[in-house]
C-alpha positions in Angstrom: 18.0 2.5 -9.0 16.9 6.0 -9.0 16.5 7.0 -4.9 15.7 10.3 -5.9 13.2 10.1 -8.3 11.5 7.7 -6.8 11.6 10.0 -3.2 10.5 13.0 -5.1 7.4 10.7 -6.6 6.4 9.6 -3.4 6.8 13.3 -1.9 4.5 14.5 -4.9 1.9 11.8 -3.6 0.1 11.6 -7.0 0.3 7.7 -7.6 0.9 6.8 -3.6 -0.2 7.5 -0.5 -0.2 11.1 0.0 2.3 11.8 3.2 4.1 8.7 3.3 6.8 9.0 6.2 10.3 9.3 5.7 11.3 5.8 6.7 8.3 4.2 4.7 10.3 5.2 1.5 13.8 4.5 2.9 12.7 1.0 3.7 10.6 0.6 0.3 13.9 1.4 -1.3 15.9 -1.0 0.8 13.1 -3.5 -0.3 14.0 -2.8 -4.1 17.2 -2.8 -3.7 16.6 -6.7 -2.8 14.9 -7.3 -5.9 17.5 -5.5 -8.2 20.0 -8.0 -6.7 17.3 -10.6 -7.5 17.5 -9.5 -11.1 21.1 -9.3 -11.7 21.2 -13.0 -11.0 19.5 -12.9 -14.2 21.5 -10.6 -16.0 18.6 -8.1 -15.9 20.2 -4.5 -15.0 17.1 -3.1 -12.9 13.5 -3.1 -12.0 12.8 -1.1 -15.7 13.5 -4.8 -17.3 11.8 -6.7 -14.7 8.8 -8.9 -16.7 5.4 -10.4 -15.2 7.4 -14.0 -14.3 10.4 -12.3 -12.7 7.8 -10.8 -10.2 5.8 -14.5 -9.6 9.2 -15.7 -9.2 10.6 -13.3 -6.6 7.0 -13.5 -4.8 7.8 -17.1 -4.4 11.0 -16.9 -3.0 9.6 -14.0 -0.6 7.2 -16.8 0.4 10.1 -19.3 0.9 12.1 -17.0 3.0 9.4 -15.7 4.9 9.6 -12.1 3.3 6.0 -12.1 2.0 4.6 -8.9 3.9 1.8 -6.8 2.4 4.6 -4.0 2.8 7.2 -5.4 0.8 4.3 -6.2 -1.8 3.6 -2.1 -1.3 6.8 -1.0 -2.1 7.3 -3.0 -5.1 4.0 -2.2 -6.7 5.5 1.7 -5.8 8.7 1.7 -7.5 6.8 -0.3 -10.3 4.5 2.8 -10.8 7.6 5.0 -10.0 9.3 3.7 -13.6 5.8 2.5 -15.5 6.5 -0.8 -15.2 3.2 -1.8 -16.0 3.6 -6.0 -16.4 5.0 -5.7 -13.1 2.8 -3.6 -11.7 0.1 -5.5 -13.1 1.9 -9.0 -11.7 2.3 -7.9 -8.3 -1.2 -6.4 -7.7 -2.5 -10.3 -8.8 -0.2 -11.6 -6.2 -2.1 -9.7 -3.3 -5.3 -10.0 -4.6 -8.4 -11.1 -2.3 -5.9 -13.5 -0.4 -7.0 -12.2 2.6 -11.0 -12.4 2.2 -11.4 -15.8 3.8 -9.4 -15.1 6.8 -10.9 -12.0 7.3 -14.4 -13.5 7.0 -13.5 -16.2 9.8 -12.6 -13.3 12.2 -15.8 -12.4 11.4 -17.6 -15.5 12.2 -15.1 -15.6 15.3 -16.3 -12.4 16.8 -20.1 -12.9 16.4 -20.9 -16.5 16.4 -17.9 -18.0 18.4 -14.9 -20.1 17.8 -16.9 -23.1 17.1 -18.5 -21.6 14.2 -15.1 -20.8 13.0 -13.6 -23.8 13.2 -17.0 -25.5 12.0 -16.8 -23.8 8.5 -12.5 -23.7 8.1 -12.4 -27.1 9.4 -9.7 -28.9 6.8 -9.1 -25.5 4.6 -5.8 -24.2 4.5 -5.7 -20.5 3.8 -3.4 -19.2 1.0 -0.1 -17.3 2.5 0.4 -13.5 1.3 1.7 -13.7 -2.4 0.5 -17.8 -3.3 -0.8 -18.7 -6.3 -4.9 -18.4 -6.5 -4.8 -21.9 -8.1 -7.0 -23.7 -6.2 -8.9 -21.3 -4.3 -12.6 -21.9 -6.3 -12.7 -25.5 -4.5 -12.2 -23.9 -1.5 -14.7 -20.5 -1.9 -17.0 -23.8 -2.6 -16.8 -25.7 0.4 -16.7 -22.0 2.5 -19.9 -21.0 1.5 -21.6 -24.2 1.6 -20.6 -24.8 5.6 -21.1 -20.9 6.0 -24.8 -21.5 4.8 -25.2 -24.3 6.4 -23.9 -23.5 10.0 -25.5 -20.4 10.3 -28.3 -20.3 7.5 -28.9 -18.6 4.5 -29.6 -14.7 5.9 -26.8 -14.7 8.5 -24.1 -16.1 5.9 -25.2 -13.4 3.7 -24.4 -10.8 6.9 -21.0 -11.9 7.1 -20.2 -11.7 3.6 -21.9 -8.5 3.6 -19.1 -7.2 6.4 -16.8 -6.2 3.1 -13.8 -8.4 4.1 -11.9 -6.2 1.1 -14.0 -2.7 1.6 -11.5 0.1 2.3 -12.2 1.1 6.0 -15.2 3.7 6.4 -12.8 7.0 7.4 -11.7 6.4 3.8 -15.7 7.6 2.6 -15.6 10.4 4.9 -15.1 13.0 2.2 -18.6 11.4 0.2 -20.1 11.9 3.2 -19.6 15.2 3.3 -19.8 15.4 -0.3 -23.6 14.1 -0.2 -24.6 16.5 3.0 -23.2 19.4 0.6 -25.7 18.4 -2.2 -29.3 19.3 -2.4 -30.7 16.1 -2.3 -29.5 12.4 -3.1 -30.1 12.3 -6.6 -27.5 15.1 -7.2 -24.8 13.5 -5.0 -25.2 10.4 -7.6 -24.7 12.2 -10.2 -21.6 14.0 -8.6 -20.3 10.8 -8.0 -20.7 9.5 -11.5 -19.2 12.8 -12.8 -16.1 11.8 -10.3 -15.8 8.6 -11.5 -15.5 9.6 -15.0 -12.9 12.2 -14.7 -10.8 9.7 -12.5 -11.3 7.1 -15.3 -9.9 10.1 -18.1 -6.7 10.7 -15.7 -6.2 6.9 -16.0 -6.2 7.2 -19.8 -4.6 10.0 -20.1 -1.6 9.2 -18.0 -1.6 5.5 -19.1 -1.8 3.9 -15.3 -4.1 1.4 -14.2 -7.5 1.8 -12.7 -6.8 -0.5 -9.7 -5.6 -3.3 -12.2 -7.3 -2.7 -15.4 -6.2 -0.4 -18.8 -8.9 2.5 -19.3 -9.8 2.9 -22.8 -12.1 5.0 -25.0 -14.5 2.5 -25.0 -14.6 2.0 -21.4 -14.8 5.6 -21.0 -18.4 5.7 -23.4 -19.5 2.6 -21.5 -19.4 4.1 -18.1 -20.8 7.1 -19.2 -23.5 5.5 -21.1 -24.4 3.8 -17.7 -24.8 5.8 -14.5 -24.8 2.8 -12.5 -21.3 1.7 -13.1 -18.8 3.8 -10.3 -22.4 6.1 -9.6 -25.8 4.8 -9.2 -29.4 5.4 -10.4 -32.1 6.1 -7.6 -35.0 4.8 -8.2 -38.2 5.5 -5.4 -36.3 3.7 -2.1 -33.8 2.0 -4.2 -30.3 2.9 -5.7 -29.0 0.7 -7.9 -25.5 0.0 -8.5 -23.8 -2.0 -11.6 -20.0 -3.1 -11.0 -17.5 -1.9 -13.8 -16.5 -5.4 -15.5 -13.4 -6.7 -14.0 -11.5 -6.4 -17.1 -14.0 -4.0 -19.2 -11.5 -3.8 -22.5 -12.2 -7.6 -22.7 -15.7 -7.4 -22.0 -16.8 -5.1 -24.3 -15.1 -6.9 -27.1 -16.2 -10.7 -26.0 -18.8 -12.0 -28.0 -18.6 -15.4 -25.7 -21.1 -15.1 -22.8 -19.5 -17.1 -20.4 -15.7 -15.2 -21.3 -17.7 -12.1 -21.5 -19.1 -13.3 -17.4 -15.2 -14.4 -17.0 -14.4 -10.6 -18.0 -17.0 -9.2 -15.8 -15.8 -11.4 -12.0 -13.4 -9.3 -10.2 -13.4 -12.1 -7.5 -10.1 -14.0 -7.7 -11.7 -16.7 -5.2 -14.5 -17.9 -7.9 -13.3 -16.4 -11.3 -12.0 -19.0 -12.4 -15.0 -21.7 -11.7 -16.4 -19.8 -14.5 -14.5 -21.4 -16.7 -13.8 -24.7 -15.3 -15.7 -25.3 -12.5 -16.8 -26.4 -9.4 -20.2 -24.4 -9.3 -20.2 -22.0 -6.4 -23.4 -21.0 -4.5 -23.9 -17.0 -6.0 -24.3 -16.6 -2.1 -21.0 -15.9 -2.7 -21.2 -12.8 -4.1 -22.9 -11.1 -1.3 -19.1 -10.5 -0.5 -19.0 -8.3 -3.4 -21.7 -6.5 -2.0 -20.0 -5.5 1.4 -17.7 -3.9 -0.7 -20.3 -1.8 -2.3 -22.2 -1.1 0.7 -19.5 0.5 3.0 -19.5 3.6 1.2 -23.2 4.0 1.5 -23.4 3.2 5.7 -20.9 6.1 5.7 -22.5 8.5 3.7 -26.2 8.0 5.1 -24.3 7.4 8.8 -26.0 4.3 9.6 -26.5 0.8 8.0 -28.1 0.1 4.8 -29.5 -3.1 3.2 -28.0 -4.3 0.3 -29.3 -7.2 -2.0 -27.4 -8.9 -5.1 -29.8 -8.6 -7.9 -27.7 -10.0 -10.5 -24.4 -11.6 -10.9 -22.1 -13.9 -13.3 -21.9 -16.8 -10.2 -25.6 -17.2 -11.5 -25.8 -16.6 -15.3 -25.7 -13.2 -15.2 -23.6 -10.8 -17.5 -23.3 -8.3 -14.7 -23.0 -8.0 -11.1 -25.8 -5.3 -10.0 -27.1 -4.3 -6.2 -29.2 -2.8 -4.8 -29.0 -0.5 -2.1 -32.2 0.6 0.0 -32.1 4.1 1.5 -32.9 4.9 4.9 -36.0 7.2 5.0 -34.6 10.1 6.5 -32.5 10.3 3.0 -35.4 10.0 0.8 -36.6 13.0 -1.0 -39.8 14.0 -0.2 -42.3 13.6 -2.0 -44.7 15.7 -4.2 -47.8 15.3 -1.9 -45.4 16.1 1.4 -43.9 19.1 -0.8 -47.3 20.5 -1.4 -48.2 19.7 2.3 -45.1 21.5 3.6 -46.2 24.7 1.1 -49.6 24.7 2.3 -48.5 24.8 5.9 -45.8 27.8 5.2 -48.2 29.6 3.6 -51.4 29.0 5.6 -53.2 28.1 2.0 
């Protein structure tokens, strides 16, 4: 193990959290230094050789000895960037995916509709532990949404999901809010924030890492810049619309199959699968999906905004796309209110 590279990585705060403390990264190590005893029971000399199944494998016996903490998970996934380990990078990111969504949403349902309406829609479900296998977890997303719909109707199930269960919390859009007061008008901040996007998505390719979990490629890099929706958005009167970047969007380009191409596209590791296999899952699902889109846009316009799924692969769909309705006071005016405004300044 290399304790000081791997201190002087997280000091440089590039691929981790910028300003981790002192004892964060002492006890990340001491976490690693678990797993590299893990691996020499397998004649593996250190975390460099570690492979996809030798992750799965240790994240089953962290389960089994009770060691499956979303820090331990966080420490791994460090040192894993720390050495470009990327199959385990790419194995541990799976095996904290989304687990948390459903239990999340219950607190949800807990706080505003009560205990009974909690217990109503979990009633016989057992939620997956921190690391488990998502095996399984489409017949359950199925028999959620149907009891959330059914318990609380159609439009309030939809607010729930539309809570962002797996949104990053809103201080974390604090700088795009600033970002979009600092523009002349909302059509320029979209821009900016497709321009943003796209340089991101060139460090990514240039320093070989992932983009949350997914390679960035040349194509993907003409695809997103062919499409200002995708990590931006397109306003268009009241409306911006908003297209998710494909879930695996190497794959997607290349699939010629529409329902792999719709399998490429889910990021959702609670119904991706069903794609493929089955059960059918109400697309009421993926109003979850767009929570996650619509935190950044209560924070930037400082107050809640309505958000409607306009297309996603739950229902046929090659694409998950939103829209997002802007609150009048961040509408541009228009040209009749322009010309009113002149006439008034200039007494004409």
């Amino acid at each position: 193990m290399d304790e000081k590279g791997f201190r002087d990585f997280c000091h440089a705060g590039k691929r981790v959290l910028k300003g981790l403390p002192e004892k964060t990264i002492t006890a990340n190590l001491r976490f690693v230094k678990e797993f590299e005893k893990f691996l020499a029971k397998r004649k593996k000399k250190d975390f460099r050789y570690a492979t996809a199944k030798d992750m799965t494998d240790f994240s089953d016996l962290m389960i089994r000895q009770g060691k499956n903490k979303f820090e331990n998970y966080v420490a791994l996934v460090r040192y894993a960037r720390f050495i470009n380990n990327k199959d385990a990078e790419l194995a541990l990111l799976k095996s904290v995916d989304g687990g948390e969504v459903l239990g999340v949403l219950g607190d949800t349902i807990k706080k505003t509709k009560g205990k009974a309406a909690r217990d109503d829609v979990f009633r016989g479900i057992t939620l997956p532990v921190m690391g488990a296998s998502s095996e399984g977890w489409p017949e359950i997303a199925k028999v959620f949404i149907e009891r959330l719909k059914k318990g609380l109707g159609e439009r309030e199930a939809r607010d729930v999901l539309l809570t962002g269960p797996h949104a990053a919390p809103a201080k974390y859009f604090a700088e795009d809010r600033k970002k979009y007061l600092d523009s002349k008008n909302l059509d320029e901040y979209l821009k900016l924030r497709h321009a943003e996007a796209l340089d991101l998505l060139r460090t990514h390719m240039r320093e070989d890492t992932f983009f949350y979990d997914q390679e960035i490629d040349e194509d993907v890099l003409r695809f997103v810049e062919g499409h200002q929706e995708v990590l931006g958005g397109v306003r268009k009167g009241g409306i911006i619309y908003e297209t998710k970047i494909p879930y695996r969007t190497k794959e997607y380009l290349r699939e010629k199959d529409k329902t792999m191409k719709r399998y490429y596209a889910c990021h959702c590791p609670w119904v991706r699968e069903s794609i493929l296999s089955g059960p059918a899952i109400s697309p009421d699902f993926c109003y979850c999906s767009a929570g996650y889109h619509k935190r950044p846009w209560d924070v930037v316009f400082s107050e809640p905004v309505r958000v409607e799924v306009l297309e996603s692969v739950l229902q046929g769909d090659m694409v998950c796309r939103f829209a997002i309705h802007v609150p009048e006071k961040a509408m541009p005016p228009s040209k009749k209110k322009k010309r009113a405004k002149k006439r008034r300044e200039t007494g004409k």
